[in-house]
BAVEXMI-868057 format. One record per residue (C-alpha): residue number from 1; residue in one letter; x, y, z. Coordinates in steps of 0.1 Angstrom, whole numbers, plus 5000, padded with zeros to 4 digits. Each point is the difference from the previous one (the first is absolute). Layout:
BEGIN
+-----+------+------+------+------+
: pos : code :   px :   py :   pz :
+-----+------+------+------+------+
: NUM :    a :    X :    Y :    Z :
...
+-----+------+------+------+------+
This chain:
BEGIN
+-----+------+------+------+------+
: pos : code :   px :   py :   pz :
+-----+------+------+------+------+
:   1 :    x : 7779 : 2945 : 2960 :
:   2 :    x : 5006 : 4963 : 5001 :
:   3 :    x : 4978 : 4979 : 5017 :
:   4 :    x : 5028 : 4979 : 5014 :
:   5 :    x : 5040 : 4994 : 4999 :
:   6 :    x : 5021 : 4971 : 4991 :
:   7 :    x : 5030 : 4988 : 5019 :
:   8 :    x : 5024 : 4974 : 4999 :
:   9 :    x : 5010 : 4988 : 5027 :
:  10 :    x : 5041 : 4988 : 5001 :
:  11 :    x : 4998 : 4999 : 4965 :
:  12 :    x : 5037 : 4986 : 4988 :
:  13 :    x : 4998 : 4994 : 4960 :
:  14 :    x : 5000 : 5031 : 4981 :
:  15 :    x : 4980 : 4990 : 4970 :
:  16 :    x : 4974 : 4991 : 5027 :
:  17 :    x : 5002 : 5034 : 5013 :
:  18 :    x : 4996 : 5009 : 4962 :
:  19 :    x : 4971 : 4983 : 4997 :
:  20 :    x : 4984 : 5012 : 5026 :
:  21 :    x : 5003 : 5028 : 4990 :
:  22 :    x : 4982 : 4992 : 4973 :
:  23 :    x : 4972 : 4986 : 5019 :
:  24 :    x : 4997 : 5034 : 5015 :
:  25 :    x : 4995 : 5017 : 4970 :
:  26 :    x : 4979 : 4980 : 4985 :
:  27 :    x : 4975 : 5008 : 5029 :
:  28 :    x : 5010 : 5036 : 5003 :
:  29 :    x : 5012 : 4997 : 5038 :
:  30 :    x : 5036 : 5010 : 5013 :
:  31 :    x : 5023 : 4972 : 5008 :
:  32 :    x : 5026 : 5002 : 5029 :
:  33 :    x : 5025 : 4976 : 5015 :
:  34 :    x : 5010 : 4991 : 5036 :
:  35 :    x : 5037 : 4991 : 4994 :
:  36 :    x : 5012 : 4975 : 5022 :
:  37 :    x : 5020 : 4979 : 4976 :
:  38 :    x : 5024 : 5020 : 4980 :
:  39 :    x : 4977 : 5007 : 4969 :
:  40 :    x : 5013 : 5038 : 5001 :
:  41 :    x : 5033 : 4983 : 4996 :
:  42 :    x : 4996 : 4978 : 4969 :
:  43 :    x : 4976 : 5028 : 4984 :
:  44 :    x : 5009 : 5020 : 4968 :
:  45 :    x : 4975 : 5027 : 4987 :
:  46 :    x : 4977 : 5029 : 5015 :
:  47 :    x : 5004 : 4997 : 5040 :
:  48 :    x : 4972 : 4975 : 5017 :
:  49 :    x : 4973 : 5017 : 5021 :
:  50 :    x : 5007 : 4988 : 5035 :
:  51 :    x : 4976 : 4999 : 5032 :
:  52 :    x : 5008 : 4984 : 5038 :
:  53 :    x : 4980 : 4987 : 5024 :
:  54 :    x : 4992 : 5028 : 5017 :
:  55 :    x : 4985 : 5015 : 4972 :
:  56 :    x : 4982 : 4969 : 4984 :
:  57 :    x : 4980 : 4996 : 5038 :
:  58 :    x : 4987 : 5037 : 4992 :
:  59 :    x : 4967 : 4985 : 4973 :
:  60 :    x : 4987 : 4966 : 5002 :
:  61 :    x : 5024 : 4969 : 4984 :
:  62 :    x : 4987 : 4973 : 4981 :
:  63 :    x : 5023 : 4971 : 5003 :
:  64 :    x : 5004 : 4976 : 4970 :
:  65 :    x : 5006 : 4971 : 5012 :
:  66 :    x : 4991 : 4963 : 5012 :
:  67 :    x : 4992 : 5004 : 5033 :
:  68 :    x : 4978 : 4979 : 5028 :
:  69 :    x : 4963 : 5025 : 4998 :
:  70 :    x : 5011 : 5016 : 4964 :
:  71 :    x : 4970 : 5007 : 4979 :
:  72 :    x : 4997 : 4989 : 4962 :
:  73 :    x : 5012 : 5031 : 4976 :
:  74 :    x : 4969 : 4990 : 4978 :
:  75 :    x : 4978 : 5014 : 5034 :
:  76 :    x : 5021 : 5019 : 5018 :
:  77 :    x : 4984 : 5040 : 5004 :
:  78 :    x : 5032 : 5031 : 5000 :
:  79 :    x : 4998 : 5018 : 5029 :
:  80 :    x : 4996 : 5037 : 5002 :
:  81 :    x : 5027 : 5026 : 5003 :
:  82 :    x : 5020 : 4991 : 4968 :
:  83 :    x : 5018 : 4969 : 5015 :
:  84 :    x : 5034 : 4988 : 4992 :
:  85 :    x : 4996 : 4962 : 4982 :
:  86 :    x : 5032 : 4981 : 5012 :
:  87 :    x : 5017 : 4977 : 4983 :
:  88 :    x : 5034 : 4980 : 5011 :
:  89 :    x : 5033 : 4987 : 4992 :
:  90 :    x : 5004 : 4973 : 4970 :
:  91 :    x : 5007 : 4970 : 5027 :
:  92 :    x : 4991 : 5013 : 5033 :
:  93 :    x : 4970 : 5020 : 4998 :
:  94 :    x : 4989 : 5030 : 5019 :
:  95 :    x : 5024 : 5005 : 5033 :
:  96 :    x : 4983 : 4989 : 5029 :
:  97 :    x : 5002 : 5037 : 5016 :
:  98 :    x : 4980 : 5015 : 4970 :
:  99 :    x : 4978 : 4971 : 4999 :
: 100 :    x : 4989 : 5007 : 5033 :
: 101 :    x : 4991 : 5038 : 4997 :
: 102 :    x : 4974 : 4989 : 4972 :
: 103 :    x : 4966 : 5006 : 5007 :
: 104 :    x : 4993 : 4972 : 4972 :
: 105 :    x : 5012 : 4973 : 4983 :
: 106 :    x : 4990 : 4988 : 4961 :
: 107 :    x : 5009 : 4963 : 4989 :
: 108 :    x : 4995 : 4992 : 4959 :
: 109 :    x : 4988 : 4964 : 5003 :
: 110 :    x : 5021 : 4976 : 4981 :
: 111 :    x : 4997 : 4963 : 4992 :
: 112 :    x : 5028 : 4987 : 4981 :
: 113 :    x : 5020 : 4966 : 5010 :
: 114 :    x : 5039 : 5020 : 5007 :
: 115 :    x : 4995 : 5031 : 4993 :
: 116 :    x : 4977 : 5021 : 5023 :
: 117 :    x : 5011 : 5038 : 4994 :
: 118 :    x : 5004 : 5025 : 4976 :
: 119 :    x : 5030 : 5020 : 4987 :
: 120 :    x : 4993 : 5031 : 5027 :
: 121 :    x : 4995 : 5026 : 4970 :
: 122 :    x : 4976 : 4976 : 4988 :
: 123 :    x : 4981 : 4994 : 5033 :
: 124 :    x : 4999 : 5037 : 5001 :
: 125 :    x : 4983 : 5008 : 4967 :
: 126 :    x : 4972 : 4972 : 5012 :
: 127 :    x : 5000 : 5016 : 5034 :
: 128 :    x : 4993 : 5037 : 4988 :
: 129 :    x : 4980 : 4987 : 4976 :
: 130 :    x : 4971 : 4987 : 5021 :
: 131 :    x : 5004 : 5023 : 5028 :
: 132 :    x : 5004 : 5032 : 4979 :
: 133 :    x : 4973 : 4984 : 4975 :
: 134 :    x : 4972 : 4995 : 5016 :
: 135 :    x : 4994 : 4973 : 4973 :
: 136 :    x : 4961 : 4990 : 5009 :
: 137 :    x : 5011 : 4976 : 5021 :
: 138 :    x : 4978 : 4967 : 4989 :
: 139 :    x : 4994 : 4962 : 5013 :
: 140 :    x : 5019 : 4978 : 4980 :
: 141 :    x : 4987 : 4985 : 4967 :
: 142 :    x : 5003 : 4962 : 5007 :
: 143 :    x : 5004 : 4977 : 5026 :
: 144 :    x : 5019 : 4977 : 4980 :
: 145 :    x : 5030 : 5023 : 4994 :
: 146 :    x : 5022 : 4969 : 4984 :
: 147 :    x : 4973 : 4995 : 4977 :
: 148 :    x : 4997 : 5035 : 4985 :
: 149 :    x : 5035 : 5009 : 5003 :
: 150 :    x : 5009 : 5021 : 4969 :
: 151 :    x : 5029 : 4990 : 4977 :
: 152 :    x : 5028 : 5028 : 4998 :
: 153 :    x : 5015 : 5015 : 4976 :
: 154 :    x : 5030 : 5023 : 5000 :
: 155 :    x : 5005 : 5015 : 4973 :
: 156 :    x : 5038 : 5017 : 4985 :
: 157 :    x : 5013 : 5013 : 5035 :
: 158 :    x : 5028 : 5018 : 4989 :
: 159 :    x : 5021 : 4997 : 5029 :
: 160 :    x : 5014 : 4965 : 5017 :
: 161 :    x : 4999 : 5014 : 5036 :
: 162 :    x : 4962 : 5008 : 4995 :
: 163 :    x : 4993 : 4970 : 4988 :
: 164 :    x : 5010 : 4981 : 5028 :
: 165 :    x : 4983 : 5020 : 5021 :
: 166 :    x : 4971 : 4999 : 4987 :
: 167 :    x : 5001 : 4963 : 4998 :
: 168 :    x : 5007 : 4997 : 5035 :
: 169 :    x : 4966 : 5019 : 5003 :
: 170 :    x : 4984 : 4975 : 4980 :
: 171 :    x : 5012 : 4971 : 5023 :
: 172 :    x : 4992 : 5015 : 5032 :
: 173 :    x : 4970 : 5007 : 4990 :
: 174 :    x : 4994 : 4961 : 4994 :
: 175 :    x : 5005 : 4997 : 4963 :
: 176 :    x : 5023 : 4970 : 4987 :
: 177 :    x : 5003 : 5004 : 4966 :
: 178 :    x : 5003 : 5033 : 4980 :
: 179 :    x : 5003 : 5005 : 4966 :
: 180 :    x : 5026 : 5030 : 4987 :
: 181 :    x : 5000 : 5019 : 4969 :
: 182 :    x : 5039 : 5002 : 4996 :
: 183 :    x : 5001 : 5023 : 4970 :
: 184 :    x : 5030 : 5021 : 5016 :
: 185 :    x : 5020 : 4971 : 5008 :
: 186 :    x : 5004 : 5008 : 5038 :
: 187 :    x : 4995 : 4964 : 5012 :
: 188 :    x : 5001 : 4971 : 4977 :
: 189 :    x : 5040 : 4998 : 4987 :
: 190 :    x : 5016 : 5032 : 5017 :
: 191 :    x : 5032 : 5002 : 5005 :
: 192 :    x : 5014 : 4985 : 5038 :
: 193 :    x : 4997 : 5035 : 5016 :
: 194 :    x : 4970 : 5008 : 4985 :
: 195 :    x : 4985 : 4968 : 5011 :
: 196 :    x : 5014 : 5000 : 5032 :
: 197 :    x : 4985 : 5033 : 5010 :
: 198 :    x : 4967 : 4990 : 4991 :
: 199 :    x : 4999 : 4971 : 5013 :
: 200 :    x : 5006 : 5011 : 5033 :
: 201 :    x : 4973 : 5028 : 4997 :
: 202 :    x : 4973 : 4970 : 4998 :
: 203 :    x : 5016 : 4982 : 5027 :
: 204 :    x : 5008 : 4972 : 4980 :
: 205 :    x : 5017 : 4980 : 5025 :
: 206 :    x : 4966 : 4994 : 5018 :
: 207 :    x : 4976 : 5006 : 4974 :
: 208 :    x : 4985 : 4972 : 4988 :
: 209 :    x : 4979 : 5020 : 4972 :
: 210 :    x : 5000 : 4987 : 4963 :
: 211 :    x : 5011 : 5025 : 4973 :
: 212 :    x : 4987 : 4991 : 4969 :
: 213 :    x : 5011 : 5018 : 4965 :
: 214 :    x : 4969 : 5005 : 4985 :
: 215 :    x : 4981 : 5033 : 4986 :
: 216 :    x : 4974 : 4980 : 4988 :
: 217 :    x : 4961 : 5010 : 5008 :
: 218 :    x : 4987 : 4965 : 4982 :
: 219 :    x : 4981 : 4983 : 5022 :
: 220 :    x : 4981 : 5027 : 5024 :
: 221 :    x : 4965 : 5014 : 4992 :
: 222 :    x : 5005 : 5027 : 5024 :
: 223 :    x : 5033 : 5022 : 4994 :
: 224 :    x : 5003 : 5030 : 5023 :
: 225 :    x : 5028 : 5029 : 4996 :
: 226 :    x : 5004 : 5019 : 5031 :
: 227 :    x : 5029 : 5030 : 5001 :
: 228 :    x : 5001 : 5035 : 5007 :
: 229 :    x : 4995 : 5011 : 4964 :
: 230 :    x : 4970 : 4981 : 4987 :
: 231 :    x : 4967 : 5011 : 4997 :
: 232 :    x : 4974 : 4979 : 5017 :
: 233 :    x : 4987 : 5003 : 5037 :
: 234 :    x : 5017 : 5000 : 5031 :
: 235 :    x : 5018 : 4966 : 5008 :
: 236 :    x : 4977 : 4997 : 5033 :
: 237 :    x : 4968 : 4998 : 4980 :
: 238 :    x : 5010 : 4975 : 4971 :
: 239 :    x : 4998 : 4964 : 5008 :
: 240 :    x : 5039 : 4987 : 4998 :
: 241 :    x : 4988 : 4967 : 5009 :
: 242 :    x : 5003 : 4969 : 4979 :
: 243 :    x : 5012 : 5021 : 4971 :
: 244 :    x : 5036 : 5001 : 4985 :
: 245 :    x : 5010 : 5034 : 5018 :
: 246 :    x : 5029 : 5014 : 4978 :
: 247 :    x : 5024 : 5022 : 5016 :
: 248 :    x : 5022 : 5024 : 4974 :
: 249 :    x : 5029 : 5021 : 5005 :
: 250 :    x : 4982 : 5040 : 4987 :
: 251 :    x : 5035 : 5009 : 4997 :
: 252 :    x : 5016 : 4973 : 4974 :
: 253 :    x : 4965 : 5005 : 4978 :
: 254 :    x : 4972 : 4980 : 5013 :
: 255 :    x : 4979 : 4977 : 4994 :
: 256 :    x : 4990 : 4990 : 4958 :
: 257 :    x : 4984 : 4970 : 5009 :
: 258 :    x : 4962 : 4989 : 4999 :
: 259 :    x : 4981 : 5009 : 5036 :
: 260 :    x : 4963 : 5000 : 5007 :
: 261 :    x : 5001 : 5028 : 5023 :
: 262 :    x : 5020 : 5022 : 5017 :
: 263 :    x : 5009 : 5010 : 5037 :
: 264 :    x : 5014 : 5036 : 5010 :
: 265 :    x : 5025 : 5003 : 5034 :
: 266 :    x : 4996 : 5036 : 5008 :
: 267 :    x : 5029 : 5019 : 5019 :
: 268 :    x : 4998 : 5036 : 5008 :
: 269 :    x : 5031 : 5010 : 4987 :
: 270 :    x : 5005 : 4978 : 4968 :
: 271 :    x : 5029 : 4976 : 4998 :
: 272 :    x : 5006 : 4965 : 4989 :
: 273 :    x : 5026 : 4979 : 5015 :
: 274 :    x : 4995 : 4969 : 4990 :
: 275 :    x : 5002 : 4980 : 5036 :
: 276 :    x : 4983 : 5025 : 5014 :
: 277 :    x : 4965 : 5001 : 4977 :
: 278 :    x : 5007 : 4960 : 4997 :
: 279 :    x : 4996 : 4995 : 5035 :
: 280 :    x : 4972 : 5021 : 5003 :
: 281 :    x : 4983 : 4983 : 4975 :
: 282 :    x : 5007 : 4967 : 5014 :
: 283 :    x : 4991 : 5013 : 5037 :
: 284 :    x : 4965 : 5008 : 4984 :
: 285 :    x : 4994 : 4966 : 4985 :
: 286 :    x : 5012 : 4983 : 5030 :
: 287 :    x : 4975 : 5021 : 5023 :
: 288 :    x : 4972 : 4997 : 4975 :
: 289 :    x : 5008 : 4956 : 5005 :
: 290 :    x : 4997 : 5004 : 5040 :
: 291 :    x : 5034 : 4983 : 5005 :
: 292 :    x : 5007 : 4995 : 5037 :
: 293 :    x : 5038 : 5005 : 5015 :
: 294 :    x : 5016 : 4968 : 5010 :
: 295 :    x : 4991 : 4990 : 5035 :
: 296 :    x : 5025 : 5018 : 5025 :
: 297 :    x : 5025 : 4979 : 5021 :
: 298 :    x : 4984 : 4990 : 5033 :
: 299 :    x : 4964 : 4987 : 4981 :
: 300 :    x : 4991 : 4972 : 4984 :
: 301 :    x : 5020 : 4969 : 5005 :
: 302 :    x : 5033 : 4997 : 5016 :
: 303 :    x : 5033 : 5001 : 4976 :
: 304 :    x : 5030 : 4983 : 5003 :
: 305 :    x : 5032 : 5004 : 4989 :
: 306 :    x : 5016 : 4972 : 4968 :
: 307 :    x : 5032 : 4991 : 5020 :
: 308 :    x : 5006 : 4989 : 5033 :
: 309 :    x : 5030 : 5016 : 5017 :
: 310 :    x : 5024 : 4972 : 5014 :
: 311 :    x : 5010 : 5008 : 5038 :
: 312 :    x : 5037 : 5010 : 5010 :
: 313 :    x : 5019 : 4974 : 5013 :
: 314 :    x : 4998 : 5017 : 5034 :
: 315 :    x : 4968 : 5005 : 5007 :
: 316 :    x : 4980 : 4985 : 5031 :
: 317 :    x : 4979 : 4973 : 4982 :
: 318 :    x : 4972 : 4984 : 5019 :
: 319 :    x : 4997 : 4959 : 4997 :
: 320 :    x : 4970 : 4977 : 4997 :
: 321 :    x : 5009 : 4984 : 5037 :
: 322 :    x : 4998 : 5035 : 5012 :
: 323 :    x : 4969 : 5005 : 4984 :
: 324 :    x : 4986 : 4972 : 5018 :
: 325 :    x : 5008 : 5007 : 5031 :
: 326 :    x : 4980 : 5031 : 5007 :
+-----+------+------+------+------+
């Protein structure tokens, strides 16, 4: 028996839902859906487990999500009685309703400049991963997290749209500049569509993060490979820290390069999409620098908008003489 359930929550893009899916295997656990946007509408293959609220308020729910109170994923405990881990639509999140039946609520702390989330498949793998884990949870390594920052490396992803995704990862995780191994030709001179796809996987339109084409190890004393098919110890207990952490797609045949050591992501039930180990891998290094979540509206100093908004023509407009006379 599973020790918990994932659900998405208003889940609308079907290769998200596939994925997903995918998350849930790789951690052995069931995966359901509350459909409230359609995806039984736009989906093609083996029907989608459903669930309902009625149903979901039966075990404890563990809300992934950025909200006021929510607890890091890198500390957060599961609950007993084989909780449903919740998370939400592409743009919206988890609906309020649901939200507010959970007993608990995760956050994955981010600290990139524009991009702040994950794809939701992606922010699922890292959620089950620490909560199903129980990864020996550890201070971080360094207080200067900038300063030991490891370079990345991905290395031949074989697909565009995991690409992106896992360089949107990388750049909410705080990393501006990654370099990509682009042996399968799935970002550097694609064709429009190709490009296009990808592109908008990583978020390009608000992702400052620098792709650089380079499979080069030159340079780095330290060269860490970390994926689910290596043999070295678990990712938690290596130092990923001012290294050159390489990243390879298992499925389009690895890694050949020099490394140093080696760092193992272990999932219950196998499996190696390549966003999904990426951002595992790159949730791990982050914790392991102590990176702190941009400050939340409300602290720290005020902000203010660029542009001033010019009054209608109509409005009531108070003078200086006015002014003066109270």
């Amino acid at each position: 028996m599973s020790r918990a359930d994932l659900v998405g929550d208003g889940v609308e893009n079907p290769a998200n839902a596939r994925a997903l899916l995918d998350v849930a295997a790789m951690f052995g656990v069931p995966c359901r859906f509350r459909d409230t946007r359609d995806l039984a509408g736009r989906w093609h293959g083996e029907p989608l487990a459903g669930t309902d609220l009625g149903e979901l308020r039966a075990r404890p729910i563990v809300a992934v999500e950025n909200t006021p109170g929510a607890e890091s994923v890198f500390t957060a405990r599961l609950p007993a009685g084989r909780p449903s881990i919740v998370v939400g639509n592409e743009r919206r999140g988890i609906r309020p309703d649901l939200l507010a039946a959970a007993g608990s609520s995760v956050q994955i702390p981010t600290s990139g400049r524009g991009i702040n989330t994950l794809n939701v498949a992606a922010a699922a793998a890292v959620a089950m991963y620490y909560l199903l884990g129980a990864t020996g949870r550890r201070s971080p390594r360094s207080s200067r997290a900038e300063a030991r920052r490891p370079a990345v490396l991905l290395a031949g992803p074989g697909d565009h749209v995991e690409a992106g995704s896992a360089l949107r990862t990388a750049a909410a995780f705080g990393w501006q500049t990654v370099g990509l191994d682009d042996r399968e030709k799935v970002w550097f001179g694609t064709p429009r569509p190709v490009r296009t796809e990808g592109r908008a996987a990583a978020r390009s339109h608000r992702n400052p993060l620098r792709v650089v084409p380079d499979g080069s190890v030159d340079g780095h004393r330290r060269v860490i490979v970390a994926g689910t098919r290596v043999a070295g110890p678990p990712v938690h207990r290596v130092d990923l820290t001012g290294a050159l952490l390489v990243i390879p797609d298992e499925e389009t045949g690895g890694y050949a390069g020099g490394a140093t050591g080696f760092a193992r992501v272990e999932l219950p039930g196998g499996g190696c999409r390549y966003r999904l180990v990426a951002s595992i891998v790159l949730a791990e290094a982050a914790r392991q620098l102590g990176i702190r979540p941009p400050a939340r509206p409300g602290r720290g100093p005020f902000a203010h908008e660029s542009t001033l908004a010019l009054t209608p023509p109509d409005a009531d407009l108070v003078t200086p003489s006015e002014l003066r006379a109270y």
